[in-house]
C-alpha positions in Angstrom: 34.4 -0.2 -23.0 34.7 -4.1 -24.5 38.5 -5.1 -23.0 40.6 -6.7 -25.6 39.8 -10.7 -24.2 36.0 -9.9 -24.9 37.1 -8.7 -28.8 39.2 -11.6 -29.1 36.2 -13.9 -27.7 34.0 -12.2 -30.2 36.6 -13.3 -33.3 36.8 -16.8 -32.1 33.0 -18.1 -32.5 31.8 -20.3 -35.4 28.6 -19.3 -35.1 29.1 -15.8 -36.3 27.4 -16.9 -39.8 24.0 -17.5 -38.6 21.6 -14.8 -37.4 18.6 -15.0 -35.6 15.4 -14.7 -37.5 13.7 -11.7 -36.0 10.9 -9.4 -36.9 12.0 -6.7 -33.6 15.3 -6.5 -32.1 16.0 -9.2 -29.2 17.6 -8.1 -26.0 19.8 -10.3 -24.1 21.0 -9.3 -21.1 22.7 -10.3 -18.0 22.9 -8.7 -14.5 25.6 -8.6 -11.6 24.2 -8.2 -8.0 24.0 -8.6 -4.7 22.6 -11.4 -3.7 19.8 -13.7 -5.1 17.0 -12.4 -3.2 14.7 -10.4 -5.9 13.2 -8.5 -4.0 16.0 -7.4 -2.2 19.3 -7.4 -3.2 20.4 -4.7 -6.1 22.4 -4.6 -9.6 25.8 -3.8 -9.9 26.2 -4.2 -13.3 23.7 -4.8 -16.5 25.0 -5.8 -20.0 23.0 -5.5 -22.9 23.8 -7.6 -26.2 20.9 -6.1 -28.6 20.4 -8.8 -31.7 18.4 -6.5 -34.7 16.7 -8.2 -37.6 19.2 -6.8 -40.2 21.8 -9.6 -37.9 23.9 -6.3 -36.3 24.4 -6.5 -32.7 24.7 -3.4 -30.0 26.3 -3.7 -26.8 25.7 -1.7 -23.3 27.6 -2.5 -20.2 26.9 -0.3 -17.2 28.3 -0.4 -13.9 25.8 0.7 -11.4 26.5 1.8 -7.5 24.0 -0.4 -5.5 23.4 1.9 -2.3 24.3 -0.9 -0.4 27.1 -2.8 0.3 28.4 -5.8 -1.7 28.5 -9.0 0.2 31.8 -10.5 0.0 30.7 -14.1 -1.5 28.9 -11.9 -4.0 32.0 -10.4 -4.5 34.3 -13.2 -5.2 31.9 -14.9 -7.7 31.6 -12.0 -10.2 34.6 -10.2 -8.9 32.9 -6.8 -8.3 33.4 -4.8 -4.8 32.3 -2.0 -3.2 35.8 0.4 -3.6 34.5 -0.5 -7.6 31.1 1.0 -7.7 31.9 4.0 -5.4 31.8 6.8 -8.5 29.3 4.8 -10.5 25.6 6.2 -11.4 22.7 4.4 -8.7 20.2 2.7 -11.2 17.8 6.1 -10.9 20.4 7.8 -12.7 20.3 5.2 -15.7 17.0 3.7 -15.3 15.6 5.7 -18.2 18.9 5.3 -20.5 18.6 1.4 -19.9 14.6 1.3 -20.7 15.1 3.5 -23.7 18.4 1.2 -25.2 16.3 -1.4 -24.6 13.0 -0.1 -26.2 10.6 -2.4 -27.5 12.5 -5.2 -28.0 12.0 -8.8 -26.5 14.1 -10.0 -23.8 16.9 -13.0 -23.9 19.0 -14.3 -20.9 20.3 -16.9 -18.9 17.9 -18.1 -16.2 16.5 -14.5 -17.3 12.8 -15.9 -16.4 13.4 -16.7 -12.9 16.0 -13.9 -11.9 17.3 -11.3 -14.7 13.9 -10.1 -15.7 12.4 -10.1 -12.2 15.4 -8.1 -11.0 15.5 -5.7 -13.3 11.8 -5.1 -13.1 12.0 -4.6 -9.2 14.9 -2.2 -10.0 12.6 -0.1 -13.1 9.7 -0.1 -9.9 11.5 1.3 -7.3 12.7 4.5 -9.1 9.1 4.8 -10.9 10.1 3.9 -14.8 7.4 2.3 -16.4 9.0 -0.8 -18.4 5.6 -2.1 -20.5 5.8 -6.0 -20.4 2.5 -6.7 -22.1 3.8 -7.3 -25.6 7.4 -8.5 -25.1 8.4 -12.0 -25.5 10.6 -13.6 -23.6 13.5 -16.4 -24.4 15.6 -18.4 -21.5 18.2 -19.7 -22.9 18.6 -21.7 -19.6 15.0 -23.2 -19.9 16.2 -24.7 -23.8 19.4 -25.9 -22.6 17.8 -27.8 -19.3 15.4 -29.7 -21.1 17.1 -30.8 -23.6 20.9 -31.7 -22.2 20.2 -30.7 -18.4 23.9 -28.6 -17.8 25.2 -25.1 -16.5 26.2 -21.9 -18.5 29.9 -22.9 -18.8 29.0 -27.0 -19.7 26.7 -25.1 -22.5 29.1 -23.1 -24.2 31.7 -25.9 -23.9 29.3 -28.3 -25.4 27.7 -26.5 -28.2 30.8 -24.3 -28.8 33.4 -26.3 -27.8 34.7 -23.2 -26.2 35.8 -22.0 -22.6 34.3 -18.8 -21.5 37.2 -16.3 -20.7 36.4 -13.7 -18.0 33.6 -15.8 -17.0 31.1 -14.5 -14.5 31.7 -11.1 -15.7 28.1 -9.6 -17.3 29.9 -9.2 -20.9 32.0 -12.5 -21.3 28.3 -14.0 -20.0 26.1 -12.4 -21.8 27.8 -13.3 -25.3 28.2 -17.0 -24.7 24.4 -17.0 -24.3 23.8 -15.1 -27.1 26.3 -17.7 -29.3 25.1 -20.8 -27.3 21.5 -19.7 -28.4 22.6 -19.9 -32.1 24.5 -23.3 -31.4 21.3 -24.2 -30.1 18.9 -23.4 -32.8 21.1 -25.0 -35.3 21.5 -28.2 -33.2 18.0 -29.3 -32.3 15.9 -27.3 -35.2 14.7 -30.5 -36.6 14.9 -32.4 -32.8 11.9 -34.4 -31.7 10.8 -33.4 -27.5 8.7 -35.3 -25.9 7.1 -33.2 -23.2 5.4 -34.9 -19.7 2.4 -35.8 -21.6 4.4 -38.1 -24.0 3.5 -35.6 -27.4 6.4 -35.2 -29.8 7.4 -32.0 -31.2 10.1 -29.7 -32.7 10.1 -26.7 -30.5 13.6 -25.4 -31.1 13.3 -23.2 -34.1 14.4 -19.8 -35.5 11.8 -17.5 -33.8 10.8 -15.7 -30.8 7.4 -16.7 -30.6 8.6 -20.3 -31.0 11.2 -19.8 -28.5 9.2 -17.9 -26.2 6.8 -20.6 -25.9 9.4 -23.2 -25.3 11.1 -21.3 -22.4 7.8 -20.4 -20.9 6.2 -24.1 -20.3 5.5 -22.9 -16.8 3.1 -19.6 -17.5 4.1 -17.7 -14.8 2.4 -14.5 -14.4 4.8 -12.3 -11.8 8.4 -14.2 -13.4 9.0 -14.8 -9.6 7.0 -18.1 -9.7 4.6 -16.8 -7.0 1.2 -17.6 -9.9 1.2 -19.0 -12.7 -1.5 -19.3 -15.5 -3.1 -22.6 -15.0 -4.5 -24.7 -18.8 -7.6 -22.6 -19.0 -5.4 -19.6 -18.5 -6.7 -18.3 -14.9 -3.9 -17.0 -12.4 -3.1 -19.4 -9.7 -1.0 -19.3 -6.4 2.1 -21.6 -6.8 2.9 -21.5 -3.2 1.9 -21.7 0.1 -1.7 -22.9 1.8 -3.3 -21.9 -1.6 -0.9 -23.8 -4.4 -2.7 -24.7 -7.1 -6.2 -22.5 -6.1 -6.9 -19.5 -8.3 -6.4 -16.4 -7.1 -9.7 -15.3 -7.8 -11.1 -17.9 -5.7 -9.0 -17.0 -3.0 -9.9 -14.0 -2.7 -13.4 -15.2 -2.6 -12.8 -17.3 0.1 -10.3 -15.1 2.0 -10.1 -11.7 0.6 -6.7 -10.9 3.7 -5.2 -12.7 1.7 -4.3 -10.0 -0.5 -3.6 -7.2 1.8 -1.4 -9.9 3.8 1.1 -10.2 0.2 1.0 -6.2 -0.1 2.0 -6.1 3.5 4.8 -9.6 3.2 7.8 -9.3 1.9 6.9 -10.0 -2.0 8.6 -8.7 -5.0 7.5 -5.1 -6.6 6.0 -7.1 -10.0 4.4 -10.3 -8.2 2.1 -7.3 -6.0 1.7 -4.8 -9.1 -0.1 -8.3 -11.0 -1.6 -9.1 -7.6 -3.2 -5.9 -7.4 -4.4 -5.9 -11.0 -6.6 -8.9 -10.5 -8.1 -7.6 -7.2 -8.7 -4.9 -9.1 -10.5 -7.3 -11.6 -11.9 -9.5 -9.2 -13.7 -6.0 -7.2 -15.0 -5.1 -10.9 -16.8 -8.4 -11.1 -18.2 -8.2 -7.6 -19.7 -4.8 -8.5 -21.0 -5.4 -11.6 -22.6 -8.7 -10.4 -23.9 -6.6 -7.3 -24.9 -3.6 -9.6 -27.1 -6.4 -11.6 -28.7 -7.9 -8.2 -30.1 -4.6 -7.9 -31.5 -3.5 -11.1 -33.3 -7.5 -11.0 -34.7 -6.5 -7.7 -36.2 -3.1 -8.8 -38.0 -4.8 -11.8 -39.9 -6.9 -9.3 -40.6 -4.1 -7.1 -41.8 -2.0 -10.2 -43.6 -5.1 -12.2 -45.5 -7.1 -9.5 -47.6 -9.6 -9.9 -51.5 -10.0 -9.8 -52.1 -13.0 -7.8 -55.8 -14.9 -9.1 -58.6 -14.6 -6.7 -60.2 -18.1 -5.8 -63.0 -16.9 -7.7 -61.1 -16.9 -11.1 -59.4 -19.9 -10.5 -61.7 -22.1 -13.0 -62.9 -25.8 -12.0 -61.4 -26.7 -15.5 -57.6 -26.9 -15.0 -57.0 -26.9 -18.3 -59.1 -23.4 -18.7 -56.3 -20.3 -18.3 -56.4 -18.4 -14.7 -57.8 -14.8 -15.0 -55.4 -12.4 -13.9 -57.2 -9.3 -14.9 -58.0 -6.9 -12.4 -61.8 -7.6 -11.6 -63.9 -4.2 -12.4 -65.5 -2.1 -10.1 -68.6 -0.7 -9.8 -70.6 2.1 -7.5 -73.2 0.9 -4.8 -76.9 1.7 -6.0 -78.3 5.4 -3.9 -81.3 5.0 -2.3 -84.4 7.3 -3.7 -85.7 9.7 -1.4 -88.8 8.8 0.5 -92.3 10.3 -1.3 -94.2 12.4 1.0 -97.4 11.0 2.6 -100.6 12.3 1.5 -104.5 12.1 2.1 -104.8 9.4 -0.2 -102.4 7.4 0.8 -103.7 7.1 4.4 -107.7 6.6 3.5 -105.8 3.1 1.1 -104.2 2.2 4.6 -107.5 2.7 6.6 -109.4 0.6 3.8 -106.6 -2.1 3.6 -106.7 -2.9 7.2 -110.2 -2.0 8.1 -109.3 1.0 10.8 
């Protein structure tokens, strides 16, 4: 249920008139856990602000019983506790409900990249939903709002807004001021020159997804956890560790463990599911490029080749080498002697005079 404060909150923004330019619904969302350890600690509670392209807006909010206890500093910064979450659903129970409100829309949040989507993925994992990534795009309202005026989620909404966020650091009140500090944004710096590390100018802030999605996503990482990233010609690369900056192909070239010691460590669900797709990859490659070896050696056992005889190697160089087979032919039979007669002995008696 939306409490009264949140409705209130809702009728006080300025920003009501402008709606996001979208082609599928967009998704923000905002989770209540823990801890901050991703592949660890466990929601408490999910809200879901759904933006659709004819500008209405859906709202979930879910309380969610972790199966674990609630750390007590976790518990004084959003205010949720373990006698609160005792009669709640675990995640299993709404895992499908959550995937299905969600559907195919792209994904919005708050530092969503880095923690909210990698969360929530590790959550869809462990009790076996299958949330399809592959098309989605992805805004962080976080990643706009740090590169271009560098503050946290409550400076935001008091500096694009001019607002205080009431009930803040519960999922809902959250949740909404991204949403609104989103469109504060996009009317603010639309026609805003960046200049990114390489000193090129552009106007990244703009009313759509696919615009926004690249500007939130400078960093290309692969697992959202930061553990690879897509390097500029758009090969998956370790960003940590021994191997920083290597690809991972090439790491597993030069130390295939590698991979069965991040199954085996303690990694998020996602970053080993996109590990194990590219060994799966990289094993294809070895076999296809071993497969080839093979057929390349039977052609030269099956085709060999005539090597000249120094006889047909001509005295002219410039005269071609005969590689024909040379031909064959039978040995000559002897005849069978003739029998010896009178005559022939009386010629042998006359010839040498006996």
């Amino acid at each position: 249920m939306i409490n009264e404060s949140f409705l209130r909150l809702l009728k006080s923004y300025k920003f009501l008139h402008m709606k996001l330019n979208l082609i599928r619904p967009l998704a923000f969302f905002d989770l209540e856990t823990t801890g901050v350890n991703v592949g660890v600690d466990r929601i408490v509670e999910i809200a879901i602000l759904k933006a659709m392209p004819d500008g209405t807006e859906v709202i979930k909010t879910l309380r969610i019983n972790p199966e674990m206890p609630i750390p007590l500093q976790s518990s004084l910064i959003h205010g949720i506790y373990d006698e609160h979450i005792l009669s709640e659903p675990t995640f299993k129970v709404v895992a499908q409900e959550i995937a299905d409100f969600i559907g195919d829309a792209d994904l919005a949040g708050y530092n969503s990249n880095r923690f909210d989507i990698p969360v929530l993925l590790e959550e869809f994992l462990k009790v076996g939903v299958d949330f399809d990534m592959a098309d989605r795009k992805f805004v962080d309202v976080q990643n706009i709002f740090h590169q271009m005026e560098q503050r946290t989620l409550r400076a935001a909404y008091k500096f694009y807004c001019n607002k205080d966020i009431i009930n803040a650091h519960s999922a809902e009140a959250d949740i909404t001021a991204t949403y609104h500090v989103l469109l504060a944004q996009i009317e603010r710096y639309q026609d805003a020159d960046f200049e990114d590390k390489q000193g090129n100018f552009s106007k990244p802030v703009q009313n759509s997804v696919d615009a926004l999605h690249v500007f939130t996503n400078m960093n290309k990482p692969v697992d959202f956890a930061g553990r690879m990233v897509f390097n500029e010609q758009e090969e998956e690369c370790f960003n940590f560790g021994k191997h920083k900056g290597k690809t991972v192909e090439h790491v597993f070239d030069l130390e295939p463990s590698y991979y069965a010691w991040m199954k085996q460590g303690d990694f998020p669900l996602y970053t080993k599911k996109k590990l194990t797709e590219i060994w799966e990859r990289w094993n294809k490659k070895k076999e296809q490029l071993k497969f080839q070896k093979q057929q390349n050696e039977k052609q030269k056992v099956e085709k060999p080749q005539i090597e000249p005889k120094p006889e047909d190697i001509p005295e002219n160089p410039s005269q071609p080498i005969n590689t024909q087979p040379r031909p064959h032919f039978a040995p000559k039979k002897d005849k069978p002697a003739a029998a010896v007669t009178n005559d022939m002995l009386e010629q042998l008696k006359m010839k040498f005079g006996k």
